[in-house]
C-alpha positions in Angstrom: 1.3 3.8 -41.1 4.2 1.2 -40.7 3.5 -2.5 -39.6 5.2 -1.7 -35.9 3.2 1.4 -35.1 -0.3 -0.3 -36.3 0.2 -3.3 -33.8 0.3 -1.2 -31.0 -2.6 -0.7 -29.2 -4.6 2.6 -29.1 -3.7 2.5 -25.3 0.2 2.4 -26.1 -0.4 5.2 -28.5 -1.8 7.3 -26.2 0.3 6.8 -23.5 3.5 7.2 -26.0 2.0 10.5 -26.6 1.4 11.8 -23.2 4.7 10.7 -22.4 6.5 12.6 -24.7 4.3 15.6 -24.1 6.2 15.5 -20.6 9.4 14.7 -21.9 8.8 17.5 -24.0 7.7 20.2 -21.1 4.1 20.9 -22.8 3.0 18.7 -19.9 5.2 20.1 -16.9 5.9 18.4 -13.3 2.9 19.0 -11.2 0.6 20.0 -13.6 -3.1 18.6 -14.2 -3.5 15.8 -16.8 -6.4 16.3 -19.4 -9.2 15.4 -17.8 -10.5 11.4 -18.9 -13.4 12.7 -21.2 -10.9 15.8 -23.4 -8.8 12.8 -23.8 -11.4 10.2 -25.1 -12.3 13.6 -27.5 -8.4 14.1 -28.7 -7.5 10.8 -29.5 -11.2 9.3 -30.4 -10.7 6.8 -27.9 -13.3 4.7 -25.2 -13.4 5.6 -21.6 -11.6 2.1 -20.9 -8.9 2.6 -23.4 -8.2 6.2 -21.8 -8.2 4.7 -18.5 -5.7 1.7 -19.6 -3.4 4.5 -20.7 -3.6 6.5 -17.5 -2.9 3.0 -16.0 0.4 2.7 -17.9 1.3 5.8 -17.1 0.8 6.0 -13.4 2.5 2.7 -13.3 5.6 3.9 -14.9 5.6 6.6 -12.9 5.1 9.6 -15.1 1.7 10.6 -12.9 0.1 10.4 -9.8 -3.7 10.5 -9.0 -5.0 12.5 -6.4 -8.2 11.8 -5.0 -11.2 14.0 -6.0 -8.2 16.8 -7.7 -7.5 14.5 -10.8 -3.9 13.3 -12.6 -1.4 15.3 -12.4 2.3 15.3 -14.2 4.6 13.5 -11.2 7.5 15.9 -9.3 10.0 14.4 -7.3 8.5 15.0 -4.1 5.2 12.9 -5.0 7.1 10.1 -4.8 8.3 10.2 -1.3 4.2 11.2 -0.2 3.5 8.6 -1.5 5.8 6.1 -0.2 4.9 7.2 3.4 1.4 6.7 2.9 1.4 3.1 1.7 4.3 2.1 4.2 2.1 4.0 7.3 -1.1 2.9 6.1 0.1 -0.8 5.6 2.0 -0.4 8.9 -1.4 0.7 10.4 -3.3 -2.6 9.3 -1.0 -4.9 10.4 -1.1 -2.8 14.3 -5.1 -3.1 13.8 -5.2 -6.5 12.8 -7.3 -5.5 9.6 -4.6 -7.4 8.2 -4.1 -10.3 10.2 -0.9 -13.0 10.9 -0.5 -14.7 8.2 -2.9 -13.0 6.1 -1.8 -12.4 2.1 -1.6 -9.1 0.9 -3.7 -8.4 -2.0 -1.4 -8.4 -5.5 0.7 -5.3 -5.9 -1.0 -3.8 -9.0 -4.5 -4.1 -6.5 -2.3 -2.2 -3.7 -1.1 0.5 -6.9 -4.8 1.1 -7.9 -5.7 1.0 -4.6 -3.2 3.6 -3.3 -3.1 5.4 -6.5 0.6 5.1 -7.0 3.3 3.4 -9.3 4.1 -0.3 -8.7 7.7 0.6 -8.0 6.3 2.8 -4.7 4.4 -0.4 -3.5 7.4 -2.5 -3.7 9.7 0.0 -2.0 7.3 -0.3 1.0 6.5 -3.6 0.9 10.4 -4.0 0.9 10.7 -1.9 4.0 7.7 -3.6 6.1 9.8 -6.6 5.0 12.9 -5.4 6.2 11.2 -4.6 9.4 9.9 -7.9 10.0 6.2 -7.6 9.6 5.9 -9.2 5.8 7.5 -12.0 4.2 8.1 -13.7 0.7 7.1 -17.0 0.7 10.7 -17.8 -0.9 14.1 -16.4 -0.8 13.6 -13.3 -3.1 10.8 -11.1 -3.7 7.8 -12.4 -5.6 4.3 -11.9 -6.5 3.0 -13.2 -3.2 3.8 -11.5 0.1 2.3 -12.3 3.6 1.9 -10.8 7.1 4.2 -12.9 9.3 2.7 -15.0 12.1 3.2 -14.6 15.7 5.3 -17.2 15.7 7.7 -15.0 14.4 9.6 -13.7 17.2 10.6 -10.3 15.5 7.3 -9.9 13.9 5.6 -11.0 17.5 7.5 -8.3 19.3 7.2 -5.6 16.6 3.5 -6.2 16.6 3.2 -6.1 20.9 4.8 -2.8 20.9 2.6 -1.3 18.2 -0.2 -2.5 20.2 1.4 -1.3 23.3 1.6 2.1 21.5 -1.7 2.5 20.4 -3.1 1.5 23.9 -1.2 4.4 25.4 -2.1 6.5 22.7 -5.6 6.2 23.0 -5.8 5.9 26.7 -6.4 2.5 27.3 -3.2 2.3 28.9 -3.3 5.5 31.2 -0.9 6.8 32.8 0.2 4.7 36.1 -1.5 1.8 34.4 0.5 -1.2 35.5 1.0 -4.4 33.3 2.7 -7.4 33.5 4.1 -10.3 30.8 1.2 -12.6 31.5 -1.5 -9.3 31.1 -0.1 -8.5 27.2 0.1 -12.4 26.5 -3.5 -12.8 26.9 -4.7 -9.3 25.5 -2.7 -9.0 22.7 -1.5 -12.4 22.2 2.2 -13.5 21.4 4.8 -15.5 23.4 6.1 -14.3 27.0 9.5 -13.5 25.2 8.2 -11.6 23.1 5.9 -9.5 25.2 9.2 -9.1 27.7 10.9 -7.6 24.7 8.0 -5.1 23.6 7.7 -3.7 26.8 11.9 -3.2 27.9 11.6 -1.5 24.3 8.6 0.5 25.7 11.1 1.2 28.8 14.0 2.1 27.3 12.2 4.5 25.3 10.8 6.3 28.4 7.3 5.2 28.1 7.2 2.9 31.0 9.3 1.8 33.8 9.7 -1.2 35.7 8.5 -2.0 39.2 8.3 -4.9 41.9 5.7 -6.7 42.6 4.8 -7.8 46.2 4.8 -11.4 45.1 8.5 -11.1 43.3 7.2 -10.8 39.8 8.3 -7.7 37.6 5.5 -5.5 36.5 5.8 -2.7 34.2 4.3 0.7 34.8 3.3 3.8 32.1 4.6 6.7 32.4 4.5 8.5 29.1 1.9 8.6 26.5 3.4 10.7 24.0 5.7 9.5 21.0 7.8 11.6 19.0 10.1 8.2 17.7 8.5 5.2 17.9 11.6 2.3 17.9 11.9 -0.2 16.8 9.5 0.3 13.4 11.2 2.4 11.4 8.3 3.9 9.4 5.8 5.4 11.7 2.2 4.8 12.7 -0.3 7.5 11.2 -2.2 10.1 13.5 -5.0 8.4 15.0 -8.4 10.1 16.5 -10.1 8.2 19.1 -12.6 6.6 17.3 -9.6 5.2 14.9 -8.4 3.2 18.2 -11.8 1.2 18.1 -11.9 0.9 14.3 -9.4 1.7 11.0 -10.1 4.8 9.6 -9.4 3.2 6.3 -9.1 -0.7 5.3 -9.0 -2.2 1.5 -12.1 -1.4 -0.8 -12.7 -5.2 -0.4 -11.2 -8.6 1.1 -7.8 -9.4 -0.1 -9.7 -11.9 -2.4 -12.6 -10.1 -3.8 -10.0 -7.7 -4.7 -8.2 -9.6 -6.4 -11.1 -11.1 -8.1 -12.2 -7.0 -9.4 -8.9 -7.0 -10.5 -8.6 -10.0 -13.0 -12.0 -9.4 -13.7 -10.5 -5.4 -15.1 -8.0 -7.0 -16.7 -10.1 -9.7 -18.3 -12.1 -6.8 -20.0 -9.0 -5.0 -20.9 -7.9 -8.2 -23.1 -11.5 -8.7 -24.5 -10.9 -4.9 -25.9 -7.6 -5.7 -27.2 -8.8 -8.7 -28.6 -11.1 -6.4 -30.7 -9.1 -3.9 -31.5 -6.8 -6.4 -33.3 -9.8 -8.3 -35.0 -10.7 -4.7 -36.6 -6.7 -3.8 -38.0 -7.3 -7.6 -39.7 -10.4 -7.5 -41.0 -9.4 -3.6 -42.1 -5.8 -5.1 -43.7 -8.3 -8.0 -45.3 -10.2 -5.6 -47.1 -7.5 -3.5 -48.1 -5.9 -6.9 -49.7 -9.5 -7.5 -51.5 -10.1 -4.6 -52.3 -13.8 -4.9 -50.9 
């Protein structure tokens, strides 16, 4: 075996192997992986090193997982299903509050393993919720950290209002006739007056709700739609919701942004501690070999 291919790791090996399989069409688009327990069989391998090699894989983009179905060999379509999903569902957190203003987002790889996706799909959406100004980089280029913006963000402030708005209607909470006014969103929602103004001439230039006088000489703003089919100004729109999903995400993180990160690092902290071995065993083999013991 030469020096270059016995330094790589069993996981490497693996992954080289699957990955030419696909090059190669023995392993065509759409088709299901091995499952993780003919695969530790084939290449002798540990449940952990099998998985680190799906890992690579999926990152790279060369599968997909699919919950409860298994792996399977990506096609060109998985890519966009997936990219809507993480951009909706992200979308949806930030509407719900189950990520907060301000909050941190946990670290992309979490969000990959997480969403079951390549990294590149999680920065193509986090790119786009950037874009439409609910996260920000703490610098001037993307980086490792990414945040929800804070309602003192008067984009972000007026993006967030109208999803709000939206879901209100939506769910009924804002019926039909239901008047509101600046002052009413400002304390329910929260956000400056601005803000609120702009979320709800959005609301009324989309034909959701109109505006009407009040006795006193204030404007108020009245519903009169509750059904969507283009939801401006967000470009990538909200999931379906039930009614119970108004009261409560149908789906959050598998943990706080921090114990997530913390099961991550703790992964990867194992991962090393089996490279680690795996190295110690090619020297003390090569050692022997020299010694001849």
């Amino acid at each position: 075996m030469a020096a270059a291919d016995e330094a790589r790791l069993t996981f490497e090996r693996i992954a080289d192997d699957l990955r030419q399989q696909i090059r190669d069409g023995e392993l065509r688009p759409g088709q299901l992986l091995p499952t993780q327990s003919q695969l530790m069989q084939t290449y002798k391998a540990s449940s952990l090193t099998v998985q680190k090699a799906i890992r690579l894989l999926r990152n790279e983009g060369w599968v997909i997982a699919r919950q409860g179905r298994g792996t399977f060999v990506t096609r060109s379509a998985d890519f966009e299903d997936a990219f809507e999903k993480v951009a909706g569902d992200l979308q949806q957190q930030i509407y719900t509050g189950t990520l907060a203003p301000g909050a941190r987002l946990p670290a992309r790889e979490v969000l990959a393993e997480h969403y079951a996706v390549p990294l590149n799909v999680v920065t193509n959406a986090i790119s786009l919720l950037a874009g439409n100004s609910l996260l920000r980089y703490p610098g001037e280029l993307p980086g490792d950290e990414v945040y929800v913006r804070d309602w003192d963000d008067h984009g972000f402030a007026t993006q967030l209002i109208h999803g709000r708005l939206v879901r209100k209607i939506r769910d009924g909470s804002l019926a039909r006739g239901a008047r509101v006014t600046v002052d009413d969103v400002v304390d329910t929602i929260g956000g400056d007056p601005e803000s609120a103004d702009q979320a709800l001439t959005f609301l009324t230039l989309e034909g959701r709700m109109k505006k009407a006088h009040q006795r006193n000489g204030s404007m108020a703003y009245v519903v009169v739609g509750g059904e969507f089919g283009t939801e401006v100004p967000v470009a990538v729109q909200p999931v379906a919701e039930s009614d119970e999903a108004s009261a409560a995400p149908q789906k959050e993180f598998p943990a706080a942004a921090g114990v997530a990160d913390l099961a991550y690092k703790l992964e990867r902290a194992l991962e090393r501690i089996e490279e680690l071995e795996e190295r110690v065993e090619r020297l003390e083999g090569r050692h022997a070999t020299e010694t001849g013991a």
